[in-house]
C-alpha positions, -999 to 999 in steps of 0.1 A, spaced: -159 840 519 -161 856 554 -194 833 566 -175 804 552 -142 812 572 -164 818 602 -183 785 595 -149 762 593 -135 782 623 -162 774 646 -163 741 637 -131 731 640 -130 742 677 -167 726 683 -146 693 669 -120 696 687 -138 696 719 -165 670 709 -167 635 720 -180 596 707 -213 608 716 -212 644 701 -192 643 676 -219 628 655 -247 655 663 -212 683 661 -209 670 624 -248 670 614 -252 704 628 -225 719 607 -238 698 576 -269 710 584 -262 747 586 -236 744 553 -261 734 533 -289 763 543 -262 788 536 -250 775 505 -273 752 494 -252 724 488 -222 703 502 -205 697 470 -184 729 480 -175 721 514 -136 726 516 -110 696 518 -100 706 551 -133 701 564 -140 666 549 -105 653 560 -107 671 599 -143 649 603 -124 618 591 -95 624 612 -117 629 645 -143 598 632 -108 575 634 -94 594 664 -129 586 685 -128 551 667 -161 557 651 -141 549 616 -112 527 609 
């Protein structure tokens, strides 16, 4: 549970500070490096799914 708190941490401050143009590449990195750890993204936590569709709107990449 440590790597995963340590995953969602750093990624949440990489979103934070991420723009329209790297916010996208911010997203598929993470995704990217979920997935090798865990071997899926069907347990990717709530928090994450809803912080990536709060930034997407708040960049206006999604309405």
């Amino acid at each position: 549970m440590v790597k995963k708190d340590s995953l969602i941490k750093a990624f949440k401050e990489e979103v934070r500070r991420s723009n329209e143009m790297t916010f996208p590449i911010c997203v598929d990195s993470f995704t990217n490096l979920w997935q090798y750890e865990f071997g899926t993204l069907d347990g990717l936590p709530k928090e994450v799914e809803d912080l990536i569709a709060y930034r997407a709107i708040e960049l206006g990449l999604m309405e």
